[in-house]
N, C-alpha and C positions, 0 to 999 in steps of 0.2 A: 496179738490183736485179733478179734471178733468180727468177720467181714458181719454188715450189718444184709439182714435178709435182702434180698430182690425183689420187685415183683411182679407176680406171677403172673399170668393170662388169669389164668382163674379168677385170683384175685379180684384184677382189673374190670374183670365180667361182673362179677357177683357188685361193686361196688358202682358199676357204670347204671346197673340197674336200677340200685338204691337211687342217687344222687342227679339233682340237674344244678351246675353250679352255674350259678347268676353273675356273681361278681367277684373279684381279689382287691381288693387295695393294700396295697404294700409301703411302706413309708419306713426309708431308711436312714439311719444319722449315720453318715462316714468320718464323722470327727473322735472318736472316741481312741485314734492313736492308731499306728501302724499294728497289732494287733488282732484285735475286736471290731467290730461294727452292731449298731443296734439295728434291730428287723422290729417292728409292727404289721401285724397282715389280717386283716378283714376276710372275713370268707363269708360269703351269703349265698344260701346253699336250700334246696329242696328237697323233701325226703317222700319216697314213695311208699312208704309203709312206716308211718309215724308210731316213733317205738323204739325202733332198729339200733342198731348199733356197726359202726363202721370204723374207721382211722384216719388220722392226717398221717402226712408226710413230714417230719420237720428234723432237722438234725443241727439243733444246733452246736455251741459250746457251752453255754447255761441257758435253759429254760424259763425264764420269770413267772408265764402268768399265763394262763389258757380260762375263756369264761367264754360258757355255752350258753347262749341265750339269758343271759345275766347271772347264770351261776356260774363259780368259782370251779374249778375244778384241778387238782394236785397236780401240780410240773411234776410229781416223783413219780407218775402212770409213765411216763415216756421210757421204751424198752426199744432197743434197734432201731432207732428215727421212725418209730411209730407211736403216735400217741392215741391211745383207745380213746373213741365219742361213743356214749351209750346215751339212752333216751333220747334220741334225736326227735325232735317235732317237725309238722310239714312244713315249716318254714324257721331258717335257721340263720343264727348271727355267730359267728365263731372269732372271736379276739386272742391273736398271741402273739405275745412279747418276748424277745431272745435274742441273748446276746450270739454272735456268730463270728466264726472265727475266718481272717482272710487266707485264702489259700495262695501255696507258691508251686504249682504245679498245674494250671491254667483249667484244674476244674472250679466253678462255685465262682464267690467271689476274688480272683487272683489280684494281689496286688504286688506291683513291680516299683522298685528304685534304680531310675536312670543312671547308671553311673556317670553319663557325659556332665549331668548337670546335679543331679542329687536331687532332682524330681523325682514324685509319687506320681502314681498314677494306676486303678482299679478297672477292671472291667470284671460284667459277671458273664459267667458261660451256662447256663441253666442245665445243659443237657444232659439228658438221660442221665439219670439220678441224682446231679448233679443241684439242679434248682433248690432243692431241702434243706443244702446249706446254707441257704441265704436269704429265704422266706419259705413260712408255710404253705404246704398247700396239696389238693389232690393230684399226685403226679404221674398221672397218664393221658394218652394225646386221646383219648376220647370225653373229657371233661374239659373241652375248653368252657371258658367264660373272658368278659370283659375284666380286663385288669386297668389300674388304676396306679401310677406308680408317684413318691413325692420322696425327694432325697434332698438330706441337710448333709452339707459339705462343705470343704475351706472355703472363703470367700473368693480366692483365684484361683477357683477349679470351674471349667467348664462342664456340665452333665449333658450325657445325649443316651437317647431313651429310645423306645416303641414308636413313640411319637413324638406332637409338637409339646415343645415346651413352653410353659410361661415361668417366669421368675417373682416371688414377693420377697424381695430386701434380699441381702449380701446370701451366698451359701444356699439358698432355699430356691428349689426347684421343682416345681411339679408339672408331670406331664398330661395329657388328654387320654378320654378312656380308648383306649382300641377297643375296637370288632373283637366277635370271639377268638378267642387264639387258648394255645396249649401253654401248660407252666414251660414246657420246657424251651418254650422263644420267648420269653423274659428276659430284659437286657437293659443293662445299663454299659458305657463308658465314661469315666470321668477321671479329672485331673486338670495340670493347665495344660488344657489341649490346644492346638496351633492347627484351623478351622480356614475352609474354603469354602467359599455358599455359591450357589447357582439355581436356576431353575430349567427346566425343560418339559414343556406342554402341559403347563400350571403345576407339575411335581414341586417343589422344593426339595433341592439337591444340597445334601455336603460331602466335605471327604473332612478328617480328621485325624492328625496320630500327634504324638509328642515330641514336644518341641525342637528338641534337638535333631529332629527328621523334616523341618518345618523347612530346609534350603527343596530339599529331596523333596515332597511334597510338591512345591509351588512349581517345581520345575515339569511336575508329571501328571499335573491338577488338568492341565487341558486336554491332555491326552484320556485320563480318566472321565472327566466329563463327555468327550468325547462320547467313549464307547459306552457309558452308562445310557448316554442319549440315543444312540443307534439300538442297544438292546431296548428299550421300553419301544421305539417305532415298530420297532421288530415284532417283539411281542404284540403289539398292540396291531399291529395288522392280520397277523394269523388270531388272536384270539375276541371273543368277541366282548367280555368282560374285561374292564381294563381294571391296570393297577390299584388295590383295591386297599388300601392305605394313605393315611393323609400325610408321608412328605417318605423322603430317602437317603440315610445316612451311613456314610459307608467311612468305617473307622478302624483305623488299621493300628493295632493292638501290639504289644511286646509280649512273646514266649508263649505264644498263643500253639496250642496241639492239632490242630487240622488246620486246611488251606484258608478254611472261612468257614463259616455260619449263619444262615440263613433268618437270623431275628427280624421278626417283618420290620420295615424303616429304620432297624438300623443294626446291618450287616455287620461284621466283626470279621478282621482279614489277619492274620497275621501280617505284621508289618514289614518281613521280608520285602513282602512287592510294594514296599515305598524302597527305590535300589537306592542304595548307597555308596556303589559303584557302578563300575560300565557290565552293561546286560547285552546278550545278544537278541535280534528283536524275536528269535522263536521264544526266549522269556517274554518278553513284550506278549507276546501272542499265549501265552499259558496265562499271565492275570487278564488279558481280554476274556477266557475261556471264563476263569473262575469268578469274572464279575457278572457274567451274561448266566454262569450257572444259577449261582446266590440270588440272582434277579430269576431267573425261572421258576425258583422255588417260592418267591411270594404267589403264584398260583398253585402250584405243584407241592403240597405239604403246609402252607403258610392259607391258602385259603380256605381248598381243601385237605383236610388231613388225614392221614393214615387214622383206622379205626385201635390198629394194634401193630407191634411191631412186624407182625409176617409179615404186612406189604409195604417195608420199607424201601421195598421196589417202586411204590407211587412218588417216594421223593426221589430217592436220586439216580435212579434210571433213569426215570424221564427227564430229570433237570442238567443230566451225563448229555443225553442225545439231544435236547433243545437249545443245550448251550455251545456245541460243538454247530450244529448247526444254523444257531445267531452270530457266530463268531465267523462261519464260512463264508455268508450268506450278507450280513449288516456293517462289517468292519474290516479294513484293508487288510487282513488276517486269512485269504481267502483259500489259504491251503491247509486251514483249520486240520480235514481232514487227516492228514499225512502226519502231523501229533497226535490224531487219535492211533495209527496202526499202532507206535509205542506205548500208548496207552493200553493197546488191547492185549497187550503182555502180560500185563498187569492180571487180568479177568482168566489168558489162557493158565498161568501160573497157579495160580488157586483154585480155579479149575479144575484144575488136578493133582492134588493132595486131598490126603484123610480126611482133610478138615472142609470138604469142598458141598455146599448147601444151594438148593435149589432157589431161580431169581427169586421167586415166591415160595420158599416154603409152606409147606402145610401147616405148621406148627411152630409158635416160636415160646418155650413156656417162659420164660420169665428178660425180665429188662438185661442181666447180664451175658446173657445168649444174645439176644440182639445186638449189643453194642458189640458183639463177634462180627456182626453180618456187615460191618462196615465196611466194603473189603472191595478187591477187585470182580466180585461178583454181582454185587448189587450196581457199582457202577460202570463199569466196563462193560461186563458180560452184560448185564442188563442194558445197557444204552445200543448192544451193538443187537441184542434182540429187536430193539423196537425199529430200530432201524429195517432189519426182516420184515416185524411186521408192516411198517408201512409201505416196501416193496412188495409185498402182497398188498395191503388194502386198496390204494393207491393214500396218495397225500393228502386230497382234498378228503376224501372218508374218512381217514384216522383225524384229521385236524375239525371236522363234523364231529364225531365225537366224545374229541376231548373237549369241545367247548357244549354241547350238553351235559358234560360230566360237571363241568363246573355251576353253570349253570341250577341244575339240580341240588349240590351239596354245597356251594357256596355259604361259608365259615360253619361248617358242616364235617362230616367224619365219613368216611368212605372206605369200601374195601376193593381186592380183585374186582370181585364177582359184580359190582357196583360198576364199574370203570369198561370191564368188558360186555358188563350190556349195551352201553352204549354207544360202542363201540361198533357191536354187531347190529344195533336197532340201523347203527346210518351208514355201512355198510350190506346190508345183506348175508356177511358169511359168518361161518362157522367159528368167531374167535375164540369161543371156549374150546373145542378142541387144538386148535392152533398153541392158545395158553396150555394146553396139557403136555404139550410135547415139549415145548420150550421154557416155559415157565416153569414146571413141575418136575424135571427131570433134571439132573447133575451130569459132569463130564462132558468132553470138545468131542463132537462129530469130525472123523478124518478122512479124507476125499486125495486117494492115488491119481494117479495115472501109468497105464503099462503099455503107452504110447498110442492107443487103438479105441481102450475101454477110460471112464470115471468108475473108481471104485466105492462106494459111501460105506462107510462101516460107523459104528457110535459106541464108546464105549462103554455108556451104561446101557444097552442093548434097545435101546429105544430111539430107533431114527429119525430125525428130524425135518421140517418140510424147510428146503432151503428155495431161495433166488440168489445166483451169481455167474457171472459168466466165465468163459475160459478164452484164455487169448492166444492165437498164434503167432509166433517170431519167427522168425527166416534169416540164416545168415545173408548180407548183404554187401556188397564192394566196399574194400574200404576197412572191414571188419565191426561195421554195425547192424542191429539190428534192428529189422521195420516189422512192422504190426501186418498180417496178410490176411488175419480175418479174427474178429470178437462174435465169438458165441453166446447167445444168454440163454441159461439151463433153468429148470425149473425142476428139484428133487423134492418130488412128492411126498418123502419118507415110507413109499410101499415099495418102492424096488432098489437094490445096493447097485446094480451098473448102469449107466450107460452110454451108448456107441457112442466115437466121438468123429468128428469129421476132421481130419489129419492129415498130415504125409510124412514119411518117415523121419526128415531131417528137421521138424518143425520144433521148435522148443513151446511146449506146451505151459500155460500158464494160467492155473486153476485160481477164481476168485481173485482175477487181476485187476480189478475196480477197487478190490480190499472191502465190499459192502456187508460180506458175511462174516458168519466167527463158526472159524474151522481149522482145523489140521491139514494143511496142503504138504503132500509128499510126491514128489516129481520122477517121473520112469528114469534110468539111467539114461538114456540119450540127455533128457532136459536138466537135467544136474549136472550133467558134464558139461554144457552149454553155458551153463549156470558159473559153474568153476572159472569160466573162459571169457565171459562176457557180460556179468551179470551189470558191472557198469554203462555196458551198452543199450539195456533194455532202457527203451526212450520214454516210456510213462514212468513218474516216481510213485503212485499207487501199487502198479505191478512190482516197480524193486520193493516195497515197504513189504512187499506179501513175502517176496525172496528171502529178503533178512528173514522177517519173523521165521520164516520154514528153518533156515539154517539154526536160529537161534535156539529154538525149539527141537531140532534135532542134536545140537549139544547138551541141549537139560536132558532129551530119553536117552540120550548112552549112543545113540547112533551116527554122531558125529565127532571124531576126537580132538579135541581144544585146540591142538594145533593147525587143524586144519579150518577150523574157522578162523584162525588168526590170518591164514595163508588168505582166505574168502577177504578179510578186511584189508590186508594189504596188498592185493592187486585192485581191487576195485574203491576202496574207497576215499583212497588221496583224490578221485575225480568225481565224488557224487556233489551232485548239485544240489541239492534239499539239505539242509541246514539243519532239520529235523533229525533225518534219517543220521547223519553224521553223528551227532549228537549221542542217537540212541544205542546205536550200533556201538561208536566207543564207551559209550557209559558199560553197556554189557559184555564187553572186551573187556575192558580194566578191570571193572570191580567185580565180576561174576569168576570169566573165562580165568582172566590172570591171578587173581587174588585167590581165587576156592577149587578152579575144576585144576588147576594143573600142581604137579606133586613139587614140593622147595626148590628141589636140584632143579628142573625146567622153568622156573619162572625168568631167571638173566635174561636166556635168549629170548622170552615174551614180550617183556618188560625192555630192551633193544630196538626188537620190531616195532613194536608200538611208538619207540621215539623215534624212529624212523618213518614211520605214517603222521605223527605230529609233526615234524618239521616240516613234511614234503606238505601237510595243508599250511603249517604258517609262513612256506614262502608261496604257497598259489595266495595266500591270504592278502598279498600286499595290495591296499587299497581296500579290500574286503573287510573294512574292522569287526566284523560279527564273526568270518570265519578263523582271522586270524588272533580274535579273541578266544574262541573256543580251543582253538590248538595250541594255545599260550597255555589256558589252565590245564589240558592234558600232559602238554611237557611238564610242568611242574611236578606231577605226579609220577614218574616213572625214572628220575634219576636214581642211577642205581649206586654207582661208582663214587667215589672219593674224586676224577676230576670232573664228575657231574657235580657232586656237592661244593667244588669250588666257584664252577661256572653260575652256579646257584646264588652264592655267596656275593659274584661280579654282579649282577643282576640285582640284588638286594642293594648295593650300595651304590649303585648308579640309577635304582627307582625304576628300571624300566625292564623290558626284553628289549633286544636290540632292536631296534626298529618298530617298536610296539608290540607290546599295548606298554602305557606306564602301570606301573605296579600300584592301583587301586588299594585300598584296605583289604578287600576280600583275596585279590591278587597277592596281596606282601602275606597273608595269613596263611592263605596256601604253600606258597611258596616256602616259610619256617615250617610248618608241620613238615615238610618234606627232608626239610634236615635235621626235623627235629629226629624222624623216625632214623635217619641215617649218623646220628650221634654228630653232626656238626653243626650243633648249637648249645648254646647250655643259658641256663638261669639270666643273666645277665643281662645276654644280649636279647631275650624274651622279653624281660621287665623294660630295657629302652625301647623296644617298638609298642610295648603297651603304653607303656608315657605318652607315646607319640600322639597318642588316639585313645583317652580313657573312655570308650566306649561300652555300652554290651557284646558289639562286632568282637571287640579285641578280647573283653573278660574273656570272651568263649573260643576266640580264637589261640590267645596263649595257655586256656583250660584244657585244649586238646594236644596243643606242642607237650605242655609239661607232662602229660598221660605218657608221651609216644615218645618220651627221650627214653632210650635204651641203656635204663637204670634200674636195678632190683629196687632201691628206694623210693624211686618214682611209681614205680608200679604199685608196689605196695601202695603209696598213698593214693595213688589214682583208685586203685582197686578198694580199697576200705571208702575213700567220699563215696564212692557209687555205691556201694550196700549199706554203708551205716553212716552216711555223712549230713542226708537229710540236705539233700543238693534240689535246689529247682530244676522243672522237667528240662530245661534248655541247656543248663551247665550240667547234669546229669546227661545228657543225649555227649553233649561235647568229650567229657570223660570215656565216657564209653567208647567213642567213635576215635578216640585218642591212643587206647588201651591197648585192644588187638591189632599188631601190624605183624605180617607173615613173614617179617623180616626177623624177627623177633620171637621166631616160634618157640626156641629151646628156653629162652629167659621166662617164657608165659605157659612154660606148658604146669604146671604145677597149679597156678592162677587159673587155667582153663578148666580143670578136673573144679577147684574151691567155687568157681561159678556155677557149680548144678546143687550145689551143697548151700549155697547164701541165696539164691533166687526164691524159694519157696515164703519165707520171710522178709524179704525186701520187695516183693511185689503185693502188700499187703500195704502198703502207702498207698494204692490205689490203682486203677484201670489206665490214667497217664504214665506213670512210674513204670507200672508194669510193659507195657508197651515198650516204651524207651529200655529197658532192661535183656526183651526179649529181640526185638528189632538191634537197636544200635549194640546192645551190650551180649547178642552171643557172639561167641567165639567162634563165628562162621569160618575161619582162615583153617580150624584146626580139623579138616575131615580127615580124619582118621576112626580108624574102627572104636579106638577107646572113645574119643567123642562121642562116638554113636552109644555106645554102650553107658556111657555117663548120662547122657540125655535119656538113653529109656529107660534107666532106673530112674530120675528126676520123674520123670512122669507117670512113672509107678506111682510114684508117693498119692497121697491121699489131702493132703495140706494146699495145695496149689489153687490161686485166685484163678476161676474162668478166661481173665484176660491173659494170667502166666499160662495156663495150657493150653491155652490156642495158639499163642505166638509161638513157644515150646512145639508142638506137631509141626506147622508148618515150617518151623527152620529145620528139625528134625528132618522133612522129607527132603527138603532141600541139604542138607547135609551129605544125606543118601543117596542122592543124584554127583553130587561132586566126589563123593568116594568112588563110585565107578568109574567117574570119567578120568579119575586121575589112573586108574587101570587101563583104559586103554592104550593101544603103542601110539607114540609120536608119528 
């Protein structure tokens, strides 16, 4: 298969210059069978040197009909979803008809069957190259125009669009023109959707998903309304443009590949966060985040837009830190914060690897480099810059300027350079230099201490200007510690030290607010402190900063596994943030225990760690969040044959003893964990799939049957995932089924066939691939030959942009777990 071209900046340059597109009308018939759909698309379009010749974008599965200005012109020009336009005139009518094919892998038009119910149901995802499959048109976000959308569908399908809808007779739907907008926020949802309406300060509100989620839904409809309504107050008091769209529909979609999507009026969630079980409320609190994000970005990208993908920093950096700080700020979520330090993992991790790209790069050439840049860089890192900068500007200056940015380009196209004028017009200072240092440069600045001095050093050799303060702890009676004095620093990025105001016995605690994004490394007094007490530290900012340090110094090689295990099991059966819990064992289990420690040492990990899960599920009682969380941790760590029978007692009495009852997501966890330990088989899979013929459970006994510790299962697990032509979702399942580290010697054969099927199976596409390199490498297997298997894979010359990116950074991450597993216990 032929990856079809990208395109380029260039491209996009030379063609932005030619063209002002006026309008799209898109009109599609979704009756044509689970299959096909038909596309019709208007383009009226300007040309600046009548004459020229230029391209659409269109990809379908058959081409019908293209006429330029009332001439005919040959569907057989169409070569790589490019169809040549020559003789353009200065004013232009462009009609094309195409058949299009639905996707099962949630780019384009995705269409899914229920299995609860044997409901259909479509959503499109336009993005980033993605829109071509589904209608014509110029696709880059500096050619917006008003689009115009009208879809014929089954008579009991509901359609939800851009905007409002009106209806003429059964099936027929068409919507109102939006403001200019890019192809790539084009959106439809439809099917029989199961609909909640409201309104809030004249918006018209909905939420939306499929039916069989319609209990789940109604039950979390106020909750959502809710926080949809505190974010628009929100916004709408800091900004002086208000929402800039006629209504707001927020539709929570099946097998969808990111958290959401920002189509202006009407949002696209996957539909995880409609629960279908019991959540602890820091979930509650991550789809607050991700509703307040998606709303941020109807200014931030939706009104103004990026000119080209380098500053795909204007969307979601800023829409990282707006929504973190709507969710702190506007809704009982108010320690937003402290989910972000785990968040800033995310930002330090990519950060540093090969693959690691400035918030703004200079340069992005072409659309499939971009969809690289989606990462923990652009949102993390970038959300935890602007946060900098606005402790430099102050809030009222930075919140002056981003509302003349809007202002000025208002359904308009903007870059950096555009955004930090104005920036520095309503401030006074220096932001472009400010942006040069941080925006412009790559790698975490890391700030010691040797008890006396601040050390700043940066590893791409360009120091950064920081605000953060340092905290002092004091042992105190009792054996806690109190706060005896907060310093706030100001590193100008011209000098690496300085003096600190101390005493000897003080546990020093660099960026204990958590406001910047740095490498904090602690003198030996303060880490031995740390070792001893780190529970005790009474701000949960200052512990967030602690973990990250430890965690971070187990990825460089300077902390060996075991001894963060020892850090989580004295202090963490008593932390109080729910968050930090959370994150801490997620990076315990599946990081520390699963990749950095060698087969023989995982028991006694895998031990300890049920030994910190019980002691939270008995502090749990009456705490149902926390003794929820340490319910699904136990699940995961039984090692033993009378752990898999205790497992087994638990499965047939529906519950843990004492709570939580075993939920669908609970009982699914719960098998894959005997699935991996060979006490379950076939049978009794297929009865709890009865149970509940859901998609929960497709995918949930997709991943038991992967992980039964069978050469014939593997095999077939292993063949669906490269040649089976599996949706992204039971593809992720598979995969995440496949490698268990219990299981090395049965997989090690399968692990080497992975660097050898990857090159041609990531050729289904940028979702696929993803899922392939994320859930489907063999991260459990670090050892030298891995390494060695992965960098002749990435020798090859064959490999889709999105497989080599994923490929580098499990790679370095690979290489980090080989060392650690060298060091001693």
């Amino acid at each position: 298969m032929t990856p079809m071209p990208s395109l380029t900046r260039a491209e996009a340059v030379e063609r932005h210059e030619l063209l002002d597109v006026r309008s799209v009308s898109v009109d599609l018939d979704l009756t044509h069978g689970p299959e096909v759909f038909a596309a019709t698309t208007v383009l009226r379009f300007d040309c600046a040197r009548p004459g020229a010749a230029t391209f659409l974008d269109v990809k379908p599965v058959r081409l019908l009909r293209v006429e330029l200005n009332g001439r005919q012109l040959d569907p057989a020009a169409l070569a790589g979803g490019r169809f040549p336009l020559t003789g353009l005139a200065a004013e232009n009518e462009l009609l094309v008809e195409a058949e299009c094919a639905y996707s099962h892998t949630g780019e384009g038009m995705h269409r899914f069957t229920d299995p609860a119910d044997g409901e259909d149901y479509v959503y499109l995802q336009s993005f980033l190259d993605s829109g071509p499959t589904a209608f014509a048109c110029f696709d880059q976000p500096d050619l917006k125009a008003v689009h115009q959308l009208s879809v014929t569908a089954p008579p009991q399908w509901t359609v939800v669009g851009n905007s409002l809808a009106t209806t003429a007779g059964p099936g027929r739907w068409s919507f109102a023109p939006t403001p200019p907008i890019p192809s790539y926020l084009v959106t439809l949802v439809a099917g029989p959707l199961h609909s909640v309406r409201a309104e809030h300060d004249g918006i018209p509100l909905g939420l939306h998903c499929r039916r069989s989620l319609a209990a789940q839904l109604d039950a979390d409809a106020a909750e959502l309304f809710e926080i949809t309504g505190q974010g628009f107050d929100h916004y709408h008091r800091i900004f002086r443009t208000r929402y800039p769209f006629d209504s707001y529909d927020q539709c929570f979609v099946p097998e969808f590949n990111a958290g959401a999507m920002e189509n202006p009026g009407c949002v696209t969630f996957k539909d995880d966060f409609v629960f279908r079980s019991a959540v602890p409320d820091t979930e509650r609190a991550v789809r607050a985040m991700v509703v307040t994000h998606e709303m941020a970005h109807m200014w931030f990208g939706d009104l103004v837009t990026m000119k080209w993908w380098d500053d795909l920093w204007l969307n979601e950096s800023f829409a990282e830190f707006m929504a973190y700080t709507a969710t702190a700020r506007a809704t009982r979520f108010s320690d937003a914060w402290t989910d972000y330090s785990a968040r800033k993992a995310w930002g330090y991790d990519a950060d540093q690897r090969p693959s690691t790209h400035p918030v703004a790069p200079e340069s992005v050439e072409d659309s499939a480099q971009a969809l690289q840049n989606f990462d923990g860089i652009s949102y993390a890192k970038g959300a935890s810059a602007l946060r900098q900068l606005v402790a430099w500007l102050g809030e009222e200056e930075f919140l002056a300027g981003v509302n003349d940015y809007f202002e000025r380009y208002a359904f308009a196209n903007a870059t950096l350079d555009d955004l930090l004028g104005c920036l520095a017009a309503a401030s006074g200072r220096d932001v472009h230099g400010w942006a040069e240092r941080w925006l412009r440069t790559t790698g975490v600045d890391t700030v010691r201490t040797d008890g006396e001095q601040l050390l700043h050093s940066a590893s791409g050799g360009v120091l950064r200007p920081h605000r953060l303060s340092v905290a002092r702890y004091r042992q105190a009676p009792g054996g806690t510690l109190d706060l005896v004095a907060r310093e706030n620093l100001e590193l100008t990025g011209e000098v690496d030290r300085i003096e600190l105001r101390t005493a000897p016995d003080d546990l020093l605690v660099v960026n204990d607010t958590d406001l910047d994004y740095l490498k904090v490394r602690l003198d030996e007094h303060s880490w031995r402190t740390v070792r001893e007490s780190l529970g005790a530290v009474p701000d949960e900012s200052a512990r967030a900063v602690l973990w990250n340090s430890a965690r971070d110094q187990v990825r460089d090689g300077e902390l060996a596994p075991e001894e963060y295990l020892e850090l989580v099991a004295a202090h963490l059966p008593g932390e109080t943030s729910l968050h930090l819990v959370q994150a801490v064992l997620r990076f315990a289990r599946e990081l520390v225990v699963d990749r950095f420690l060698a087969p023989e040492r995982r028991p006694a990990a895998l031990a300890l760690l049920g030994t910190v899960y019980r002691s939270l599920l008995e502090r749990g009682a009456g705490e149902g969040d926390l003794r929820l969380v340490a319910a699904r941790g136990l699940l995961t760590v039984a090692a033993t044959k009378e752990q898999a029978a205790e497992l087994q007692e638990w499965l047939a009495a529906g519950t843990v003893p004492g709570g939580p009852e075993l939920d669908p997501e609970l009982r699914w966890q719960l098998l894959l964990r005997l699935a991996v330990l060979g006490a379950t088989d076939e049978a009794q899979l297929a009865a709890q799939q009865a149970l509940d013929p859901s998609d929960l459970s497709e995918e949930g006994a997709t991943r038991c049957r992967a992980a039964l510790p069978d050469r014939a299962a593997k095999e077939a697990a292993f063949t669906a995932l490269f040649h089976g032509g599996l949706s992204n979702y039971l593809a992720a399942a598979t995969a995440q089924g496949l490698w268990q580290p219990e299981q090395a010697e049965l997989l090690a054969d399968l692990t080497l066939r992975y660097f050898e099927e990857l090159p041609a199976a990531a050729e289904r596409g940028p979702a696929i691939a993803a899922v392939l390199t994320r859930h489907g490498f063999p991260a459990f297997a670090a050892t030298g030959a891995t390494v060695a298997a992965a960098e002749a894979c990435l020798a090859r010359t064959d490999l889709t942009p999105g497989a080599r990116r994923g490929l580098v950074d499990q790679l370095d991450d690979l290489r980090r777990a080989v060392r650690a597993r060298r060091l001693p216990a």
